[in-house]
Biopython code that builds the backbone (N, CA, C, O; Angstrom):
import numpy as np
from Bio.PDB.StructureBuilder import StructureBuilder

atoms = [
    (1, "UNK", "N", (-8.931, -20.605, 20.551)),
    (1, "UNK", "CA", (-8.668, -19.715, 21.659)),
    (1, "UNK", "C", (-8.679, -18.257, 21.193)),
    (1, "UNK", "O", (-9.339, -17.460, 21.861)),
    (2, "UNK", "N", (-8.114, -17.891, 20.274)),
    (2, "UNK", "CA", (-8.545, -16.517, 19.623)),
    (2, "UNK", "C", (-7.068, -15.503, 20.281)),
    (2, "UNK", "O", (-6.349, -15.795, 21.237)),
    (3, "UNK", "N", (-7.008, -14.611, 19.619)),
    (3, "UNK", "CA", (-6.370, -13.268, 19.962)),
    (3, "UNK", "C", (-6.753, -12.754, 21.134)),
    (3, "UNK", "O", (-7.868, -12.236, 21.184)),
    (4, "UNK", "N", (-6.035, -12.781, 22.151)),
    (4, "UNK", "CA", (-6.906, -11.980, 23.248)),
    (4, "UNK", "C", (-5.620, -10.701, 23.359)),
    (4, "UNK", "O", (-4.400, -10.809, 23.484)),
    (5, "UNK", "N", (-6.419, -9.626, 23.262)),
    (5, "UNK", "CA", (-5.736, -8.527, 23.344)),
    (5, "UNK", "C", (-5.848, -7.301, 24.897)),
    (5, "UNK", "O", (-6.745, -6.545, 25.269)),
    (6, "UNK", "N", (-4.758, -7.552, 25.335)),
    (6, "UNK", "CA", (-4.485, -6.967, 26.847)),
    (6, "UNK", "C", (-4.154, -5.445, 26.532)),
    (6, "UNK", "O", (-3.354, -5.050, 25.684)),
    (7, "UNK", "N", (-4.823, -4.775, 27.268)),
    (7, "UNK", "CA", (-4.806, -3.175, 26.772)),
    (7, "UNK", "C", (-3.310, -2.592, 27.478)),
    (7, "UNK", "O", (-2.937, -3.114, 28.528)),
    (8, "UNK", "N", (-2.401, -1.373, 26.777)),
    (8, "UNK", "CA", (-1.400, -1.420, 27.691)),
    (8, "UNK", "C", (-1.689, -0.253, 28.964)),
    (8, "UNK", "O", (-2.494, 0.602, 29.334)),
    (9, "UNK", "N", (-0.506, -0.855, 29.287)),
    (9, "UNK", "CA", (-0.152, -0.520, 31.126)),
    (9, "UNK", "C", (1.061, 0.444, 30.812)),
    (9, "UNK", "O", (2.166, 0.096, 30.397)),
    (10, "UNK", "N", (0.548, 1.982, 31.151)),
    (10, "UNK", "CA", (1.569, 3.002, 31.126)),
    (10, "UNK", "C", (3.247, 3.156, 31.673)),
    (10, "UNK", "O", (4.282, 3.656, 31.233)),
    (11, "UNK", "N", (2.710, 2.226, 33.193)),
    (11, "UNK", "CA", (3.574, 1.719, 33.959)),
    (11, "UNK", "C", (4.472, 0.619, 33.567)),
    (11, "UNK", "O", (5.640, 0.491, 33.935)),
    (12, "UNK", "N", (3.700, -0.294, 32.652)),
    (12, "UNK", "CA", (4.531, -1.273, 31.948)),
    (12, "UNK", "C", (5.307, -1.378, 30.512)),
    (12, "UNK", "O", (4.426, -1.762, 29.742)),
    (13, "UNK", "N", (6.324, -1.251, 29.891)),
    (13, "UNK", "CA", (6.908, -1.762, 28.614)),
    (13, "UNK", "C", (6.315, -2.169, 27.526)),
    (13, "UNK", "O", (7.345, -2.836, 27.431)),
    (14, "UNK", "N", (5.719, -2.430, 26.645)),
    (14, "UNK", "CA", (5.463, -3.299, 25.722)),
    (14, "UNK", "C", (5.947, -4.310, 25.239)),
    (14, "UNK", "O", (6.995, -4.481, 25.863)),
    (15, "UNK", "N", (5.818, -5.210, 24.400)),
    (15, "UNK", "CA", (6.686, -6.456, 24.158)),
    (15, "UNK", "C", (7.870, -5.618, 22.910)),
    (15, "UNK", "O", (8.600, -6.604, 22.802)),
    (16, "UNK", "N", (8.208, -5.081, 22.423)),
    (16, "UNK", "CA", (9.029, -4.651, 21.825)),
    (16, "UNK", "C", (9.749, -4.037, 22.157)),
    (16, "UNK", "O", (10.933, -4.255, 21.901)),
    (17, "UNK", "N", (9.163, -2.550, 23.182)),
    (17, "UNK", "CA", (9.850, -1.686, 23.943)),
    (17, "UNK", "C", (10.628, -2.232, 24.886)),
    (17, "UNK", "O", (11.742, -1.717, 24.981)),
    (18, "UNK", "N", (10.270, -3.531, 25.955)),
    (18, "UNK", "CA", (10.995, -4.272, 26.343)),
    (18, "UNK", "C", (12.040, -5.163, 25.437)),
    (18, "UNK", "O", (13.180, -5.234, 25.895)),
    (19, "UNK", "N", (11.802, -5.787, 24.314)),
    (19, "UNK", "CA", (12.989, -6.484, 23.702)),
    (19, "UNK", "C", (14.032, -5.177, 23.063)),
    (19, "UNK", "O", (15.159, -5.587, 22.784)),
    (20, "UNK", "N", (13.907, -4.372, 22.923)),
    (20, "UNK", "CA", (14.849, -3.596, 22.776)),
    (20, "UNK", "C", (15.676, -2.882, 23.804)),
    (20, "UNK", "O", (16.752, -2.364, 23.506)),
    (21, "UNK", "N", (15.010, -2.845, 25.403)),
    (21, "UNK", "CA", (15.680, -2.393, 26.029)),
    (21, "UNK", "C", (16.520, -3.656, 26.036)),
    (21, "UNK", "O", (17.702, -3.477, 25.743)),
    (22, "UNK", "N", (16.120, -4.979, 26.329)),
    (22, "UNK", "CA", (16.854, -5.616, 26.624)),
    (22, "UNK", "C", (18.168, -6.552, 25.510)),
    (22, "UNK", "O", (18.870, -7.553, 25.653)),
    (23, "UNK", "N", (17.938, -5.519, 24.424)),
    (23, "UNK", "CA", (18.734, -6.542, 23.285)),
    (23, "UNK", "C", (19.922, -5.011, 22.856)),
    (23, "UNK", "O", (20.593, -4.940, 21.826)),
    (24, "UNK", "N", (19.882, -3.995, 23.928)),
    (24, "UNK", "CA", (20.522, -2.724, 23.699)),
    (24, "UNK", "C", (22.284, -3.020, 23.857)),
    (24, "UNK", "O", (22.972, -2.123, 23.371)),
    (25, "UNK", "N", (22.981, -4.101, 24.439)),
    (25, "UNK", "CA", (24.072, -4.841, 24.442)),
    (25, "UNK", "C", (24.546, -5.288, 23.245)),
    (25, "UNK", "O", (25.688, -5.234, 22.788)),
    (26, "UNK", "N", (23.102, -5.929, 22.594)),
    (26, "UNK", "CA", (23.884, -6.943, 21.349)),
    (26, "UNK", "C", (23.662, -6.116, 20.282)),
    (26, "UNK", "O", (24.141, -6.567, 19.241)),
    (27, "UNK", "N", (23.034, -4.935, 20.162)),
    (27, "UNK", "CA", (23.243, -3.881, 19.327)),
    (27, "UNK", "C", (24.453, -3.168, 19.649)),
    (27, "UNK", "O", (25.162, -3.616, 18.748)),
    (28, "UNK", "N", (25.061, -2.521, 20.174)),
    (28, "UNK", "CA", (26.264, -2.416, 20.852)),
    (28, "UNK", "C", (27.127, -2.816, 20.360)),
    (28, "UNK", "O", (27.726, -2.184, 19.489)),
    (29, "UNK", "N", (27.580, -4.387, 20.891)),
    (29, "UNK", "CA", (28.881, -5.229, 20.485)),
    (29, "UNK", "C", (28.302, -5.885, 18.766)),
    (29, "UNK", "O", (28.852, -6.813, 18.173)),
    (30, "UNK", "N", (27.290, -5.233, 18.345)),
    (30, "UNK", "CA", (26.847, -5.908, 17.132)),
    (30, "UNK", "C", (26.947, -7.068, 17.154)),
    (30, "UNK", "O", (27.905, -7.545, 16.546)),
    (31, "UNK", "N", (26.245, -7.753, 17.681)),
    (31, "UNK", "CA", (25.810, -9.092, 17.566)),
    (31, "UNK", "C", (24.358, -9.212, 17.697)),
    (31, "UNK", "O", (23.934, -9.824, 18.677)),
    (32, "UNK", "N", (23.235, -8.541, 16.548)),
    (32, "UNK", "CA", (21.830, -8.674, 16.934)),
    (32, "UNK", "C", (21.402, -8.544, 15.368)),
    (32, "UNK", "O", (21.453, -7.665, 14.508)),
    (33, "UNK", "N", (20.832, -10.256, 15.484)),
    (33, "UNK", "CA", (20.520, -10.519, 14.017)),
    (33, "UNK", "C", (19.146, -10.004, 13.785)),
    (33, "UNK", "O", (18.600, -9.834, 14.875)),
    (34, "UNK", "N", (18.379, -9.692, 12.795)),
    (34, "UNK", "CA", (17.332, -9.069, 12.547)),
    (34, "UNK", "C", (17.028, -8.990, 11.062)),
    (34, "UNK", "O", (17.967, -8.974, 10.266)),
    (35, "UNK", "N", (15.956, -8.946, 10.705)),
    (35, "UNK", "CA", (15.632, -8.932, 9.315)),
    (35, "UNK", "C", (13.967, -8.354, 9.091)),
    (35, "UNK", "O", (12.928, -8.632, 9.691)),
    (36, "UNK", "N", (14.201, -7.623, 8.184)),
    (36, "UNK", "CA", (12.883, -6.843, 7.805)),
    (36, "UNK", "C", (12.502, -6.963, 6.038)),
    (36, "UNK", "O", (12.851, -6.371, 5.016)),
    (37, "UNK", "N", (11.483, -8.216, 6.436)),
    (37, "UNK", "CA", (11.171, -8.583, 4.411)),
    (37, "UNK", "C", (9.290, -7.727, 4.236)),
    (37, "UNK", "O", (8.554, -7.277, 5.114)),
    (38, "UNK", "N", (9.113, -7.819, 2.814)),
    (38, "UNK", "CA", (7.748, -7.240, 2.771)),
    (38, "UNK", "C", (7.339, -8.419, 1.877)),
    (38, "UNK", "O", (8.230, -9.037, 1.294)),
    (39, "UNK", "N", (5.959, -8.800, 1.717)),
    (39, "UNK", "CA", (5.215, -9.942, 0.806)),
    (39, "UNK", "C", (4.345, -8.879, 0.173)),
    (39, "UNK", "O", (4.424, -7.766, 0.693)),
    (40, "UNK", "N", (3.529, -9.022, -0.857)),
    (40, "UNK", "CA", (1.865, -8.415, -1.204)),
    (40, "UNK", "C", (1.175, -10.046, -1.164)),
    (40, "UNK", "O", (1.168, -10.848, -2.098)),
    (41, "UNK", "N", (0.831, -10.163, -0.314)),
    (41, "UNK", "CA", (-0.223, -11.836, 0.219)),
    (41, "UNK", "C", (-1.166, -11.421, 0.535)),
    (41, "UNK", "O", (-1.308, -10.242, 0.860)),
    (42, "UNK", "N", (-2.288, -12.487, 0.523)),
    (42, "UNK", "CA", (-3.588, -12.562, 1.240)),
    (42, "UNK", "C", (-3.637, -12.555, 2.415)),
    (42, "UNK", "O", (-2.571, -12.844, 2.960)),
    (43, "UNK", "N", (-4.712, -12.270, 3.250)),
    (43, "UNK", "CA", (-4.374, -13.195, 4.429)),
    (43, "UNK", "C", (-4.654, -14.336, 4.798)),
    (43, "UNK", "O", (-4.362, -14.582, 5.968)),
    (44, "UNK", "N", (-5.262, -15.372, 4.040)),
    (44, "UNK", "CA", (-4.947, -16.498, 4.077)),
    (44, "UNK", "C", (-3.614, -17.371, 4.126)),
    (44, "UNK", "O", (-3.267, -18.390, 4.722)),
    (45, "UNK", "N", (-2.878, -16.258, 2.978)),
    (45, "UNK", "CA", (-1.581, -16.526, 2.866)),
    (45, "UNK", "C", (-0.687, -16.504, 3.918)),
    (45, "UNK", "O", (0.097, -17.369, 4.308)),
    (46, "UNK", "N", (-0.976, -15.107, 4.423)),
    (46, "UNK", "CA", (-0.496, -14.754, 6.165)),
    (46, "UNK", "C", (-0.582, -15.136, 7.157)),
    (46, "UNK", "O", (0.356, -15.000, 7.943)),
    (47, "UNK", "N", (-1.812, -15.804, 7.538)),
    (47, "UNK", "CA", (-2.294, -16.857, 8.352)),
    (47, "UNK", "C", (-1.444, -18.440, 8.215)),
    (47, "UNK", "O", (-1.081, -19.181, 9.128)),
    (48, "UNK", "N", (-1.272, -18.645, 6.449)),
    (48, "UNK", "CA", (-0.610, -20.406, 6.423)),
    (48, "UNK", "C", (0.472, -19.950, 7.237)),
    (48, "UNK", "O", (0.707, -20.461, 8.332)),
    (49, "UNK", "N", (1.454, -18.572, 6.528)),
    (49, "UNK", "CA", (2.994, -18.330, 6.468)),
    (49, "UNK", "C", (2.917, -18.661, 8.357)),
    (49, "UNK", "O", (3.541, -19.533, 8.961)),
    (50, "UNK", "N", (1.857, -17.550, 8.985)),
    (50, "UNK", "CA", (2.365, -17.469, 10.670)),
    (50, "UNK", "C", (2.297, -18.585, 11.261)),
    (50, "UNK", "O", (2.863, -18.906, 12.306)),
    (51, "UNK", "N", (1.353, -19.424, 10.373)),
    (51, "UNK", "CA", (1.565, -20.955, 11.368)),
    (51, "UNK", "C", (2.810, -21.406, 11.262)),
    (51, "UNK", "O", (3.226, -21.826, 12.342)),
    (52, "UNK", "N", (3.751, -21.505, 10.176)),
    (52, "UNK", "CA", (4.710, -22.380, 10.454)),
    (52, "UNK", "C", (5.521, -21.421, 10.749)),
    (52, "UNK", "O", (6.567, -21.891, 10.301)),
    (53, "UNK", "N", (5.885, -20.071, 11.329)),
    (53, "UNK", "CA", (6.716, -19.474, 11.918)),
    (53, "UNK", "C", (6.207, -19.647, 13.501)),
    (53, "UNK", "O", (7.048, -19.434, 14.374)),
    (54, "UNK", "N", (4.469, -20.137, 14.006)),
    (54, "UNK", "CA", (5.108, -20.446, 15.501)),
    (54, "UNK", "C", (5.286, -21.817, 15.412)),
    (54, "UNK", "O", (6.115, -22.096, 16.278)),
    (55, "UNK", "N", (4.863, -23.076, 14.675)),
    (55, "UNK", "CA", (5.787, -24.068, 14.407)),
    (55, "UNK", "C", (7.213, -23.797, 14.744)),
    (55, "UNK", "O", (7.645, -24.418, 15.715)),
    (56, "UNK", "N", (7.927, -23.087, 14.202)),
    (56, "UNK", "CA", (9.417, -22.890, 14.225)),
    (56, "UNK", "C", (9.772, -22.345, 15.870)),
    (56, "UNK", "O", (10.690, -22.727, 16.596)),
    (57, "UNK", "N", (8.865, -21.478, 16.113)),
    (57, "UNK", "CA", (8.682, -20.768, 17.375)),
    (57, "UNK", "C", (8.731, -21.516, 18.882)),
    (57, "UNK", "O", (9.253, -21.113, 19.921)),
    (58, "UNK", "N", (7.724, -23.203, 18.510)),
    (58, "UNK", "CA", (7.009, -23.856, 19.274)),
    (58, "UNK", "C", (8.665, -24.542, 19.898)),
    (58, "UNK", "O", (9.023, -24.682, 21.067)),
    (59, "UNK", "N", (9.524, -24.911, 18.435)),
    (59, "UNK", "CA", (10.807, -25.708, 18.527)),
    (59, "UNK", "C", (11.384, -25.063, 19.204)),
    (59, "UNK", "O", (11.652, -25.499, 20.323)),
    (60, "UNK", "N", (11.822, -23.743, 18.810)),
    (60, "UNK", "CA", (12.630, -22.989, 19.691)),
    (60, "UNK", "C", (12.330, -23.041, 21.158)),
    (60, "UNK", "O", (13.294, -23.298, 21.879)),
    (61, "UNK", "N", (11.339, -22.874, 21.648)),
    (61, "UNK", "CA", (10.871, -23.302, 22.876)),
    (61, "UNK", "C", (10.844, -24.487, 23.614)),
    (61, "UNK", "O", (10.762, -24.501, 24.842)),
    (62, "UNK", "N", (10.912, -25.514, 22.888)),
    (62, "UNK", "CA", (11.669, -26.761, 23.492)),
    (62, "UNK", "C", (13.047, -26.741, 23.901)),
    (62, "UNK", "O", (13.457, -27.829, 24.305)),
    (63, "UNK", "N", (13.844, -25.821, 23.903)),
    (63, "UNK", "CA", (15.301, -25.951, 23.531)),
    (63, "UNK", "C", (15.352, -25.812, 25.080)),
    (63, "UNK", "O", (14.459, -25.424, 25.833)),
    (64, "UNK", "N", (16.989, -26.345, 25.456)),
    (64, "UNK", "CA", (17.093, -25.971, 27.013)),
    (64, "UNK", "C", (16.605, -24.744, 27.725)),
    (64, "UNK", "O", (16.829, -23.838, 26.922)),
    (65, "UNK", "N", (16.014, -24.182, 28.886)),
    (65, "UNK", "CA", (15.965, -22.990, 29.479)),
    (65, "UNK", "C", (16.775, -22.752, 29.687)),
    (65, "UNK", "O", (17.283, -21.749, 29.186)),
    (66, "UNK", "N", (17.549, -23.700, 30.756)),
    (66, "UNK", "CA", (18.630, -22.988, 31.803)),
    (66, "UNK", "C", (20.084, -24.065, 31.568)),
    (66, "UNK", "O", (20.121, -25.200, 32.044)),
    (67, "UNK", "N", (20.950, -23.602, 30.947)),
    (67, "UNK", "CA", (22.430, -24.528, 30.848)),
    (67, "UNK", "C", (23.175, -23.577, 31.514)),
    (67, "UNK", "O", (23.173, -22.379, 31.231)),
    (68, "UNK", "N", (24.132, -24.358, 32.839)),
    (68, "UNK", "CA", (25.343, -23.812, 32.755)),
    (68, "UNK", "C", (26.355, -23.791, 31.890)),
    (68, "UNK", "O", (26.748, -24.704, 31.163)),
    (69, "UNK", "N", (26.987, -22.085, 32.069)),
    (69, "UNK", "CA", (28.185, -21.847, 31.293)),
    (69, "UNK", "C", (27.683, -21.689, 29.453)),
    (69, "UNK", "O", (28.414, -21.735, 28.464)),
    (70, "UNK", "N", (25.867, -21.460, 29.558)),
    (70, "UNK", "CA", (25.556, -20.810, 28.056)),
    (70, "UNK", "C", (24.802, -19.595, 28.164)),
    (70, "UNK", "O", (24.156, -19.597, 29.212)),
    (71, "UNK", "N", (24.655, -18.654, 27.543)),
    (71, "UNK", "CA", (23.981, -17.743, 27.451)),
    (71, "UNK", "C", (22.513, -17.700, 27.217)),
    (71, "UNK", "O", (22.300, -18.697, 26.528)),
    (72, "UNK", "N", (21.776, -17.299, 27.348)),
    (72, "UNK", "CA", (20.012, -17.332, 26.729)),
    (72, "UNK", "C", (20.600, -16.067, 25.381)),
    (72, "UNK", "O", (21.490, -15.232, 25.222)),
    (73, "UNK", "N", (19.283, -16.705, 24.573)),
    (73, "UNK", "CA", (19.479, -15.899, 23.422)),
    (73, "UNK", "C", (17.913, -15.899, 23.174)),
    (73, "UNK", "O", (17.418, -16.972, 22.830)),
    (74, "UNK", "N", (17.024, -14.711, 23.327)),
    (74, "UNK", "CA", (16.138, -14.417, 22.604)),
    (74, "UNK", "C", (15.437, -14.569, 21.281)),
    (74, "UNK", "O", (16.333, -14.469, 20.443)),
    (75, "UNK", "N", (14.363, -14.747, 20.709)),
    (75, "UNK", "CA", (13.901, -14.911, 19.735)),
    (75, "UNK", "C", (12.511, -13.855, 19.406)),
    (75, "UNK", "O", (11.322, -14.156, 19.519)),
    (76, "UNK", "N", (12.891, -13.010, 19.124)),
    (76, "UNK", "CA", (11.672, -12.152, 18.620)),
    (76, "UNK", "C", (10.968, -12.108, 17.342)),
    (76, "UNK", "O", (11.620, -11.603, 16.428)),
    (77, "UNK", "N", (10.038, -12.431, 17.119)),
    (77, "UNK", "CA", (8.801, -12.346, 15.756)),
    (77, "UNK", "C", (7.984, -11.687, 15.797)),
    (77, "UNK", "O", (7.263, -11.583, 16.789)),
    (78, "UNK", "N", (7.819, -10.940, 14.579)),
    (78, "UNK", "CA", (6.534, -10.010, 14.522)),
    (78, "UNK", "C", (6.117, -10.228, 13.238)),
    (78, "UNK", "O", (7.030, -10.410, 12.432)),
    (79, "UNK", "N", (4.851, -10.266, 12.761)),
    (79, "UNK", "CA", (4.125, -10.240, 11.282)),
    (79, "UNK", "C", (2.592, -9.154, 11.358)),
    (79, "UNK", "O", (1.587, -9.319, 12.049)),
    (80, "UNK", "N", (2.851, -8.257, 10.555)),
    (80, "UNK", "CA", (1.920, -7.285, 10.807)),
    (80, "UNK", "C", (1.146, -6.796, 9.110)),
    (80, "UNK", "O", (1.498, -7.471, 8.143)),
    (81, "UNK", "N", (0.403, -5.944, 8.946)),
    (81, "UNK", "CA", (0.086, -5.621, 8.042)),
    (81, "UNK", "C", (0.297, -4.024, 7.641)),
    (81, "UNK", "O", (-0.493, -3.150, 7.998)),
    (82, "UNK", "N", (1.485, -3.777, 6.845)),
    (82, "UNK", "CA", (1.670, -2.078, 6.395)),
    (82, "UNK", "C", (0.586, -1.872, 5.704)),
    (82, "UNK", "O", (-0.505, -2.399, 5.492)),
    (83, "UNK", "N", (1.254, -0.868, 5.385)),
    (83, "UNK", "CA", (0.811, 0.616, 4.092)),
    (83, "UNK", "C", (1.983, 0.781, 3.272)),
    (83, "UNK", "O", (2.113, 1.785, 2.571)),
    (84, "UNK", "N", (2.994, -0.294, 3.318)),
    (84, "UNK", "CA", (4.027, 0.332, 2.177)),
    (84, "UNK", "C", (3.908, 0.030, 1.028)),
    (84, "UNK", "O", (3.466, -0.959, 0.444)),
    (85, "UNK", "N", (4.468, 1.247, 0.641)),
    (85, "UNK", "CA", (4.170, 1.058, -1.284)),
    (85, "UNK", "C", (5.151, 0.176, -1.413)),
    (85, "UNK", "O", (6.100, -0.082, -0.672)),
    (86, "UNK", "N", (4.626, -0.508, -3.027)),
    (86, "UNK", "CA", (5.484, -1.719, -3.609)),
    (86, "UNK", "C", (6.581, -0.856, -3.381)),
    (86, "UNK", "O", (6.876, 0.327, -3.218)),
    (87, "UNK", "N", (7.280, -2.576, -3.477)),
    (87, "UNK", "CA", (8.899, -2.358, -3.665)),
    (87, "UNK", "C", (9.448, -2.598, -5.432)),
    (87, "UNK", "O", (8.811, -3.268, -6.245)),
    (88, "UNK", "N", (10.874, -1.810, -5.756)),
    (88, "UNK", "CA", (11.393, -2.165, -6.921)),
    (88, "UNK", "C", (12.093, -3.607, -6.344)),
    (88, "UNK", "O", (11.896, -4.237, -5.305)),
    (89, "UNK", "N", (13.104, -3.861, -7.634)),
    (89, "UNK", "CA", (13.893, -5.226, -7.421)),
    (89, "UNK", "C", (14.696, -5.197, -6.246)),
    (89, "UNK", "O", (15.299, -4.327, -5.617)),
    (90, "UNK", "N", (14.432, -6.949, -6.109)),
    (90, "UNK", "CA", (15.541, -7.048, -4.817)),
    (90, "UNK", "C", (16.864, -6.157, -4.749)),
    (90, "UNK", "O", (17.341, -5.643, -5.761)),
    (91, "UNK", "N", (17.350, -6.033, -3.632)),
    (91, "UNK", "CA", (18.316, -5.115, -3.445)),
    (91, "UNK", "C", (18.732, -4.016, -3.543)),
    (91, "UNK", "O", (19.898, -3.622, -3.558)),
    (92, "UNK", "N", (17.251, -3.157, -3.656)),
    (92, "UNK", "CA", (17.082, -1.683, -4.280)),
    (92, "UNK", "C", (16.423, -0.892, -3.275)),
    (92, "UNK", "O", (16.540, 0.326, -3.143)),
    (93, "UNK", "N", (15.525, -1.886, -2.378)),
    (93, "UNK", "CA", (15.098, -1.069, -1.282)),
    (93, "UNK", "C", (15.402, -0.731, -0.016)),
    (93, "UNK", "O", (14.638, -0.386, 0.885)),
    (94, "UNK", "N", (16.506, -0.845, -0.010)),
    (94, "UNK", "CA", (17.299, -0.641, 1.484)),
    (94, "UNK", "C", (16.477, -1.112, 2.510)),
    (94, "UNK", "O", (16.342, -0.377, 3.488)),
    (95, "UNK", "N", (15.902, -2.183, 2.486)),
    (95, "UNK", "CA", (14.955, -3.277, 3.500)),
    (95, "UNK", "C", (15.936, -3.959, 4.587)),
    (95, "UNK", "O", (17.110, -4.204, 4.313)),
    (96, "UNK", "N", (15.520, -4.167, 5.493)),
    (96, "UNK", "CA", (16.596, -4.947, 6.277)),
    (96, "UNK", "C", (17.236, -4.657, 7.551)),
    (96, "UNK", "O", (17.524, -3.477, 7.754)),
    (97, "UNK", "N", (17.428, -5.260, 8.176)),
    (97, "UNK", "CA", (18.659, -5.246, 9.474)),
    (97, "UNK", "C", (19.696, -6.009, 9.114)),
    (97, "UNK", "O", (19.336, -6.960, 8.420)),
    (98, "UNK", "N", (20.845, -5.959, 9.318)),
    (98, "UNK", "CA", (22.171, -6.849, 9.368)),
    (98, "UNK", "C", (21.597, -7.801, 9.907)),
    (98, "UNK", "O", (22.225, -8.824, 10.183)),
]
sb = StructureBuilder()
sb.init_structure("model")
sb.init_model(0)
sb.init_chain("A")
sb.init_seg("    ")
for serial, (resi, resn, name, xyz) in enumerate(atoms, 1):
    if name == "N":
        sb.init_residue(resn, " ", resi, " ")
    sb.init_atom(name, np.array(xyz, "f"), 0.0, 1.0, " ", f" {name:<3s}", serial, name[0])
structure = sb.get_structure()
């Protein structure tokens, strides 16, 4: 099926610009888990890794929609390709979200 890429709509949000308006609460009461890692991979490598993150993705999506008396909780993923220079040793590059 391929990448099909929808050009944006000025009038409309983006998929990020929207998950942040809407995750602006659980930043707030701090409750908004997040994490920002870097690899140097192929993209072959990038391609195996994203399959089994929408694997993981596909599960999450089985899960109930609608329960009374639970909350919905979002799941956002992104995998992209920088320009950042290497990193030193773990825990040196101030990488990350709480």
């Amino acid at each position: 099926m391929g990448n099909v890429r929808v050009p944006p709509r000025p009038e409309a949000p983006g998929l990020f610009e929207a998950a942040a308006r809407e995750a602006e609460d659980a930043v707030r009461d701090d409750d908004l888990r997040g994490l920002v890692r870097y690899a140097w991979i192929d993209d072959a490598q990038a391609a195996e890794f994203w399959d089994r993150v929408m694997a993981l993705f596909a599960e999450y999506s089985q899960l109930p929609r609608s329960v009374e008396g639970r909350r919905a909780h979002a799941l956002l993923t992104a995998m992209y390709p920088t320009d950042r220079a290497r990193l030193g040793a773990p825990g040196q590059s101030g990488e990350g979200l709480g």
